[in-house]
C-alpha positions as CSV (number, residue, x, y, z in Angstrom):
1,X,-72.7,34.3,-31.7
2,X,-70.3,35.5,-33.7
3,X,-71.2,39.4,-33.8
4,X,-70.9,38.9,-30.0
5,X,-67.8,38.2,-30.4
6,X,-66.5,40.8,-32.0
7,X,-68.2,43.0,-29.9
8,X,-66.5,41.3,-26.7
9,X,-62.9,41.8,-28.6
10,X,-63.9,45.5,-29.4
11,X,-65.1,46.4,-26.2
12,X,-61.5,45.1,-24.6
13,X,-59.9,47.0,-27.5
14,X,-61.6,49.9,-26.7
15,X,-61.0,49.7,-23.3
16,X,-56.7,48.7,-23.3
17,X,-56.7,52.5,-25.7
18,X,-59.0,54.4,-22.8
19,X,-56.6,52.9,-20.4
20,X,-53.5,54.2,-22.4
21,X,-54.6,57.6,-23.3
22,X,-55.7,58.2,-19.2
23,X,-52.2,57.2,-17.9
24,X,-50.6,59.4,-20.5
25,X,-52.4,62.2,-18.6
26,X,-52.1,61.2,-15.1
27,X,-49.4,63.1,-14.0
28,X,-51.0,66.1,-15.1
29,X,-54.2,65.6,-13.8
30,X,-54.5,62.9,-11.0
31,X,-58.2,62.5,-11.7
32,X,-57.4,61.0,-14.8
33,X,-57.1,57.5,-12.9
34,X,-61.0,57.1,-12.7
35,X,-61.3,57.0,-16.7
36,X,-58.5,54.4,-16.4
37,X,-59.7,52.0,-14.4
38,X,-63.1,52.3,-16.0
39,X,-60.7,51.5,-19.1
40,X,-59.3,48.3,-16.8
41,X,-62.7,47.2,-16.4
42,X,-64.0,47.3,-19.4
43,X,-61.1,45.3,-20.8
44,X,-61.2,43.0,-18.2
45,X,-65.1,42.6,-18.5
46,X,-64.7,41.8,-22.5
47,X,-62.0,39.3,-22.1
48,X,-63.8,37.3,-19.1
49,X,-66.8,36.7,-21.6
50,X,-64.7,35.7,-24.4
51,X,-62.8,33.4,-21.8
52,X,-66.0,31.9,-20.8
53,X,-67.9,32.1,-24.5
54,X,-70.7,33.5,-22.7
55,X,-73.6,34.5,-25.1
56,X,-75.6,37.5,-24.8
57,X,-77.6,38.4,-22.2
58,X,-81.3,37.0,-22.8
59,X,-84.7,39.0,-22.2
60,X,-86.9,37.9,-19.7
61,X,-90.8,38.7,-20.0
62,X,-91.9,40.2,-17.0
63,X,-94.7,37.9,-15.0
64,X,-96.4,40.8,-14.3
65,X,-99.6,41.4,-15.5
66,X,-100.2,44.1,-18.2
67,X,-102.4,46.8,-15.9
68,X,-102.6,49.2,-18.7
69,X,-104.7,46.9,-21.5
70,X,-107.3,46.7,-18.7
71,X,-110.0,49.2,-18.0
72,X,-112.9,49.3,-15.7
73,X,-115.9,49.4,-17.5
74,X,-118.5,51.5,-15.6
């Protein structure tokens, strides 16, 4: 739990300098908001799951059966 953690605080990190370094070029090129708001996001999406302590996301086994391990015998 604890590397998740960190991850969550470096992804938010991450995303607060993406932010910064697309507004800094904004007014030269307006397409520069789409990096930013992914920036926003990101730092939004790190903060909410250190907020909640939510854990990593867990691996479900499919119920489907394996098709390939079976063969037709002839």
């Amino acid at each position: 739990m604890e590397r998740w953690y960190r991850i969550n605080v470096w992804l938010s990190v991450l995303g607060i300098l993406i932010f910064g370094a697309s507004l800094i070029f904004l007014k030269q090129m307006p397409l520069f908001l789409l990096p930013a708001m992914f920036g926003l996001g990101m730092a939004f999406k790190g903060a909410k799951n250190i907020y909640k302590n939510e854990g990593p996301p867990k691996i479900q086994k499919s119920k489907r059966p394996d098709y390939n391990k079976r063969r037709k015998k002839k």
